[in-house]
C-alpha positions in Angstrom: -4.2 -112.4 -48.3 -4.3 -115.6 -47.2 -7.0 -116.4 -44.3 -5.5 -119.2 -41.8 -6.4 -120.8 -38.6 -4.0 -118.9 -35.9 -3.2 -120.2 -33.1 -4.3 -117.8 -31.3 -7.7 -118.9 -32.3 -7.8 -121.9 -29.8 -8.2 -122.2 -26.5 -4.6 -124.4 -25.9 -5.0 -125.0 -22.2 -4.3 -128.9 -21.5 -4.8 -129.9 -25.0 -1.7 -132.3 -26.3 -0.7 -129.9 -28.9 1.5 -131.8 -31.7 3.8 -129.1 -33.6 6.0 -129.6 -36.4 8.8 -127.1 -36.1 12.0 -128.1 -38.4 15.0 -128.7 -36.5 17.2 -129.6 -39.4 20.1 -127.6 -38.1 23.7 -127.6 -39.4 26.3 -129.4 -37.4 29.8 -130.3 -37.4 31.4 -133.7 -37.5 31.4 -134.2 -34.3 27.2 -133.4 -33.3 27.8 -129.9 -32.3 25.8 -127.1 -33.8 26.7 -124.9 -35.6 23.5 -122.4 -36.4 20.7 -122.7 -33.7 18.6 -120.1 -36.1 16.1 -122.6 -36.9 15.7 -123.4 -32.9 15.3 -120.0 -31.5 12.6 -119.5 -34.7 10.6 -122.0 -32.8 10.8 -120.4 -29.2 7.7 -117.7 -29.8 5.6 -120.6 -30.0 6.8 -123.1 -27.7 6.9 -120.3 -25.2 3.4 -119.2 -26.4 2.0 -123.0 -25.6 4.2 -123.5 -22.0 2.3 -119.9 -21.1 -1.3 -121.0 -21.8 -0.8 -124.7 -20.5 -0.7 -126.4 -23.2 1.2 -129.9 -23.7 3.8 -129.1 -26.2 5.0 -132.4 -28.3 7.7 -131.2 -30.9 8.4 -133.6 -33.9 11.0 -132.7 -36.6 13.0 -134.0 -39.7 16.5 -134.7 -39.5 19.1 -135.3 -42.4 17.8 -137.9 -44.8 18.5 -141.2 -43.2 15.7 -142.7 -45.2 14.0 -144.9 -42.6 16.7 -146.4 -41.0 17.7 -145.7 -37.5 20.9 -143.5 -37.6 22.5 -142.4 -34.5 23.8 -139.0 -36.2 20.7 -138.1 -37.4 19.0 -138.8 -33.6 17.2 -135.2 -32.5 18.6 -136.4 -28.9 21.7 -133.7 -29.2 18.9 -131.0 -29.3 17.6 -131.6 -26.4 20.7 -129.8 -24.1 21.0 -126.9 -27.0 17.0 -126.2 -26.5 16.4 -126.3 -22.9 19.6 -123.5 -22.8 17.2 -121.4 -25.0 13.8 -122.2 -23.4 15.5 -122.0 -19.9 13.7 -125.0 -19.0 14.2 -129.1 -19.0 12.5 -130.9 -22.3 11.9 -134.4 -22.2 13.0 -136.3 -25.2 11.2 -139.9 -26.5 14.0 -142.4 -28.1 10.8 -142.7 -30.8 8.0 -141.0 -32.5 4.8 -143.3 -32.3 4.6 -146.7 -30.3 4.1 -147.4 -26.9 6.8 -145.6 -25.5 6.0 -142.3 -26.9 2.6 -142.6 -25.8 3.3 -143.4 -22.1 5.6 -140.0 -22.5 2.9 -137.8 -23.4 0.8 -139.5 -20.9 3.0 -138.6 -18.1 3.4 -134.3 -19.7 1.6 -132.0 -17.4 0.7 -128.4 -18.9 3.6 -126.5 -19.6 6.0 -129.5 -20.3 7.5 -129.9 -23.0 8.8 -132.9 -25.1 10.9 -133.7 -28.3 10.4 -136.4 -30.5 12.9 -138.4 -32.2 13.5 -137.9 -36.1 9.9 -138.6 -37.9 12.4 -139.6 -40.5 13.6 -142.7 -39.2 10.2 -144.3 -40.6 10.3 -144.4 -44.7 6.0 -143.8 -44.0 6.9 -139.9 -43.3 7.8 -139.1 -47.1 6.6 -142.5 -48.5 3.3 -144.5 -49.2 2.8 -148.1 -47.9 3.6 -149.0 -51.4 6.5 -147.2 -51.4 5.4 -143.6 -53.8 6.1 -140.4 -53.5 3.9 -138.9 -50.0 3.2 -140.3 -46.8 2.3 -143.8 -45.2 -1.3 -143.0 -44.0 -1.4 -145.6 -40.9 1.7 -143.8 -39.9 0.3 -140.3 -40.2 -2.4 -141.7 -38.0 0.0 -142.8 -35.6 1.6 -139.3 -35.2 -1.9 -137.6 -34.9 -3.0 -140.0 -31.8 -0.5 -138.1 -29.9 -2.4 -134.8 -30.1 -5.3 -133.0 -29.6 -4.3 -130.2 -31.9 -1.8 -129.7 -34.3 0.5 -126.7 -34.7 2.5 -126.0 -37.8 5.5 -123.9 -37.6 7.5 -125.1 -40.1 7.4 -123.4 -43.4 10.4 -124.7 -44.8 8.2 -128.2 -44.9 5.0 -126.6 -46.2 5.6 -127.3 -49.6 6.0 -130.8 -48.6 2.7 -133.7 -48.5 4.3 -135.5 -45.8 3.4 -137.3 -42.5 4.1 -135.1 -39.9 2.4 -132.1 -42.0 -0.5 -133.1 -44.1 -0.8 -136.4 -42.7 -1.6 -135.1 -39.4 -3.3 -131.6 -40.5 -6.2 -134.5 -42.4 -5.9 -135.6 -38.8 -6.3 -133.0 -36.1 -7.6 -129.3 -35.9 -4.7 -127.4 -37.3 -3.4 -124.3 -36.9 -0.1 -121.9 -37.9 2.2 -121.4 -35.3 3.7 -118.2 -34.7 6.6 -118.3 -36.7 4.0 -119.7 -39.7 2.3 -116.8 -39.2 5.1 -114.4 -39.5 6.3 -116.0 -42.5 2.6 -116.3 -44.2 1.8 -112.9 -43.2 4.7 -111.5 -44.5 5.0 -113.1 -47.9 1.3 -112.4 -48.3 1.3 -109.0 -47.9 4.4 -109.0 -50.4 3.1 -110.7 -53.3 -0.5 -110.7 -53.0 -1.7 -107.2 -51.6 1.6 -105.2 -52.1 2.2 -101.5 -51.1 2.6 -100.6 -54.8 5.3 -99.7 -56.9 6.5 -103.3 -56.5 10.0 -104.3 -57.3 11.4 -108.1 -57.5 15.2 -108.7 -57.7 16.0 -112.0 -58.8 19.5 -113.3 -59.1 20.9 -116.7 -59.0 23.0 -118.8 -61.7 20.6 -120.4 -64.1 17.2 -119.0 -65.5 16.3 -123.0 -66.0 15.7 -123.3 -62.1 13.6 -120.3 -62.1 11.4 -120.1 -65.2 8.1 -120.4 -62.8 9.2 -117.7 -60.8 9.8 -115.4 -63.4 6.8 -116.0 -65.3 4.5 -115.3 -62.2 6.5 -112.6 -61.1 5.9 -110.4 -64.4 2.5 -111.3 -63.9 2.7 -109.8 -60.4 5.4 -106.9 -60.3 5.7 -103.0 -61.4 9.8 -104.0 -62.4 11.6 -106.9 -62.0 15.5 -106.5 -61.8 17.4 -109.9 -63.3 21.3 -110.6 -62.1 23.8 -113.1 -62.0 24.7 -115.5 -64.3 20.9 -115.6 -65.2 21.1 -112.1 -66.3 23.5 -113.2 -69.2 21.1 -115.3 -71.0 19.2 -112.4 -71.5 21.3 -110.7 -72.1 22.5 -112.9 -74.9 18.8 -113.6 -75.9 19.1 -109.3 -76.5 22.3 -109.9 -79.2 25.1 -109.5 -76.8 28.1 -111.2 -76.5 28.8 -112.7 -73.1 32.0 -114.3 -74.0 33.0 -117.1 -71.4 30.5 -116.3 -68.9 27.9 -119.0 -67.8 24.7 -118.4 -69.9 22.2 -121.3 -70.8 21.9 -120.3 -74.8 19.3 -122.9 -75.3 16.8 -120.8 -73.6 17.5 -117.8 -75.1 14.1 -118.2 -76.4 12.6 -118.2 -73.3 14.4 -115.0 -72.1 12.4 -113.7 -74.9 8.9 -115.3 -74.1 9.7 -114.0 -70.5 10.7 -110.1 -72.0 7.8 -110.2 -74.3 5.1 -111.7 -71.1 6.4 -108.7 -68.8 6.1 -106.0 -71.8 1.8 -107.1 -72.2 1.5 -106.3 -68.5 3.5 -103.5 -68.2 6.6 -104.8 -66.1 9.7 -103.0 -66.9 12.5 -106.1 -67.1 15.9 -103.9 -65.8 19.2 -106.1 -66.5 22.9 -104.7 -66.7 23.9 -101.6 -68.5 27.6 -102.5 -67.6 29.5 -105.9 -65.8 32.4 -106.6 -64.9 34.6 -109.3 -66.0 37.6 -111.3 -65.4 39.4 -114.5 -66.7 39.6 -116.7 -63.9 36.9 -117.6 -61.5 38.5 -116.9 -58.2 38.7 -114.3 -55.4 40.8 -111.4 -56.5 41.2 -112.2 -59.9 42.0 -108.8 -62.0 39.1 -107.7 -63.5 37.8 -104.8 -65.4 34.3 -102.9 -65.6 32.9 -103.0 -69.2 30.0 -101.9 -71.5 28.2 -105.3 -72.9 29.5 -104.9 -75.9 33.3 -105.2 -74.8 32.8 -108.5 -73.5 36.0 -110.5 -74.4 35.4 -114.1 -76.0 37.4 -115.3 -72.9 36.3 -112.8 -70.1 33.5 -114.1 -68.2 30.5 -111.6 -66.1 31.0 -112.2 -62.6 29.4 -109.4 -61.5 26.7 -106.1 -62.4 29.0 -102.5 -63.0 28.2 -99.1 -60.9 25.8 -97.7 -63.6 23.6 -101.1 -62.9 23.8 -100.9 -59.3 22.9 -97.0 -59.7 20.0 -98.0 -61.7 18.7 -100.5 -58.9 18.9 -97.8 -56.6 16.9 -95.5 -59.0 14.5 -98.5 -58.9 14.3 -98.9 -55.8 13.5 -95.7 -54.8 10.7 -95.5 -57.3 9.2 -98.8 -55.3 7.6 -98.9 -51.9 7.6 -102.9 -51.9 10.8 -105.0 -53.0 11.1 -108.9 -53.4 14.4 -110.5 -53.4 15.7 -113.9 -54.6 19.3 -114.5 -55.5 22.8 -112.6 -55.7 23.8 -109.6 -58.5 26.8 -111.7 -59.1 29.9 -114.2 -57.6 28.7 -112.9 -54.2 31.1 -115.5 -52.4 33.9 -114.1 -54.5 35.8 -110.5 -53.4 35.5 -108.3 -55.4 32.5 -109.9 -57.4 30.5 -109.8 -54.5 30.5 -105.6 -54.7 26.6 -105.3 -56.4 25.1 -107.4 -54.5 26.6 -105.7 -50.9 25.7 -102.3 -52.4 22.3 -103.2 -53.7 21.5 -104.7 -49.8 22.8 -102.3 -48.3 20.5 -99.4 -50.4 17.5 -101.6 -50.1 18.2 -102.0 -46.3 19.1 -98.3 -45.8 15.5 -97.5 -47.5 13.4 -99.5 -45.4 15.5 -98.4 -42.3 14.3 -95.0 -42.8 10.4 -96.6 -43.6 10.1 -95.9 -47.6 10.2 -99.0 -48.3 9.1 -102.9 -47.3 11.8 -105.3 -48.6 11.4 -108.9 -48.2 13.9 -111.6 -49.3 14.2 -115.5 -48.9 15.8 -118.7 -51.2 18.4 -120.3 -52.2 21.8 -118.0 -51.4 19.6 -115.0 -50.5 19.9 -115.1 -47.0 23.8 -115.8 -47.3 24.1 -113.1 -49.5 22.3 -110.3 -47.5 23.9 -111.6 -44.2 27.2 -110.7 -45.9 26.6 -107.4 -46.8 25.3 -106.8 -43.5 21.8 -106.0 -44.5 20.1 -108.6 -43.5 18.8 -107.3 -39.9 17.3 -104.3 -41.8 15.0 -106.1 -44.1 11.6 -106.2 -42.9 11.3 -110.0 -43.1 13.9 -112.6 -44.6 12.5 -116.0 -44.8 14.9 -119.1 -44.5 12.4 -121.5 -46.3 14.5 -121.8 -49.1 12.2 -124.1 -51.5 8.8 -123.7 -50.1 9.9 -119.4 -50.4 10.4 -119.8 -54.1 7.3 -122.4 -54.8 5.2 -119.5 -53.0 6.2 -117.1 -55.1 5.9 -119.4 -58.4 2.5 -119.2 -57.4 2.4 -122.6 -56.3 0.2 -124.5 -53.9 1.5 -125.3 -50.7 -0.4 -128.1 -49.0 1.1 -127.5 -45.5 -0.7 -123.8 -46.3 -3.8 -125.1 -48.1 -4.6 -127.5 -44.7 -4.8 -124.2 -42.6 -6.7 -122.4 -44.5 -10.1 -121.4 -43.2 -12.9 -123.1 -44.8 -15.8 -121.0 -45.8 
């Protein structure tokens, strides 16, 4: 388990604390928003520092306008949107560091709260002075004279080496917020210190963008179930024909170095027994449900059969701890999308009834669970997308690493 400075483990009464929540929200093409998600995430804590009387200063990413001032990527249209949620006014600054700003947290009483504008709209947040890959140290130092502590609650960001994360965090005292926590906690207890049997589901198109992830996961799991159109390059690596379906034949070798890994360590690698198929790539296209040997030279696998869904269920009831990344199949396609909404909805069924703890997060995951109605029965669904997958690669994360405890 990871050991982290809470925030609970600070005394937050009048202290400026400087929190990096990620307000990156979707939008239409007119400013509105469109999924506040990622601002009611944040609430806990805000709400957390407002009750103790602390000095809440909220900075954020917006877009990627790539340190140039763009009025569509201005945090000001958050500011209505998050004082509905809070039930209470926010101030906003028109900037991030400089005089202005300064004079605005000068002026916050305990309790207040105020929103930066987009750390983005300087190039020092993601870029050195000269211009590399990181952060603009001078600016960093900027950000960190606006606190007395800093706060991160932004886990889609931790696997980041930016400004308003580790720039600050070499800074100030730093500590998780509470939705940092939940996500640490969570992911920890997962991965690292599992109730075992242990079960990861991984689906997703292409077993190039997931190599890392599989090979820790072996390393890691009791069985690991591989779908989508990942599945069929093992499948192919195995001698099967998979016809027109999308399958990356160059690393069929991998597949095998990946098969071979899991067998030393005793992971059982499950992948389809049956698919189905179809000729066109488009919702309702006629389809059949076939053995992998009947896969036609034009029929491509958009989707695991009934015997592979009943053997994830088997699966899944033999585990007490399941992992999932990725879709069974063409999940935004009807009727492709029918493994992946039975598969959710078993998982989500078992840890209603408290056998097991299923946690999920990446890429399409939480679209995919959301639309089989499953996703409110998980027992935690992260929305980090690429810091979720670089934590399970087995990756450091330096937003974690700088809230670590030190011995």
């Amino acid at each position: 388990m990871v050991d982290f400075n809470r925030l609970e483990d600070v005394d937050v009464a009048n202290k400026r604390g400087l929190v990096r929540v990620d307000f990156n929200v979707p939008g239409d093409d007119i400013g509105h928003i469109t999924d506040d998600t990622r601002l009611k995430s944040a609430l806990p804590t805000i709400n957390y520092l407002r009750e103790n009387g602390a000095k809440t200063i909220l900075m954020s990413h917006f877009g990627r306008p790539g340190g140039v001032r763009e009025s569509g990527a201005s945090l000001m249209k958050l500011v209505r949107p998050l004082s509905q949620l809070l039930g209470a006014e926010i101030g906003f600054a028109p900037d991030c560091i400089g005089a202005a700003t300064q004079n605005a947290v000068t002026a916050l009483k305990g309790g207040d709260v105020l929103l930066l504008e987009n750390t983005r709209f300087y190039k020092g947040e993601t870029q050195t002075a000269d211009g590399l890959k990181g952060y603009d140290s001078d600016f960093a130092e900027q950000l960190s004279g606006l606190g007395d502590i800093f706060v991160h609650d932004a886990f889609s960001v931790a696997h980041r080496a930016q400004a308003s994360t580790s720039g600050i965090a070499a800074n100030l005292p730093s500590y998780a917020g509470l939705a940092m926590e939940r996500e640490l906690d969570h992911l920890s207890q997962a991965l690292d210190v599992p109730r075992r049997p242990v079960m990861g589901l991984v689906g997703g198109a292409k077993v190039s963008t997931k190599i890392d992830l599989l090979k820790n996961l072996v390393a890691k799991l009791d069985r690991l179930a591989i779908g989508g159109g990942m599945a069929n390059t093992f499948l192919a690596a195995l001698g099967h024909n998979v016809g027109a379906s999308l399958c990356e034949h160059d690393l069929t070798g991998t597949a095998l170095e990946i098969m071979e890994n899991a067998k030393q360590v005793n992971c059982e690698i499950l992948l389809p027994i049956d698919v189905v198929v179809a000729k066109e790539f488009k919702v309702g296209a006629a389809h059949r449900v076939c053995g992998l040997d009947e896969v036609l030279s034009d029929e491509m696998i958009l989707d695991a059969g009934p015997n592979t869904v009943n053997t994830l269920a088997d699966a899944i009831d033999a585990s007490q701890t399941l992992i999932w990344n990725g879709p069974l199949g063409a999940f935004e396609l009807v009727p492709f999308d029918t493994a992946t909404v039975e598969a959710a909805k078993y998982a989500a069924k078992r840890t209603r009834a408290g056998q097991l703890s299923a946690v999920a997060g990446g890429g399409d995951t939480v679209a995919a669970l959301k639309h089989a109605g499953a996703a409110d029965d998980f027992t935690f669904i992260s929305t980090a997308g690429g810091a979720f997958l670089e934590w399970m690669e087995g990756k450091v994360l330096p937003g974690v690493e700088s809230l670590k405890k030190r011995g």
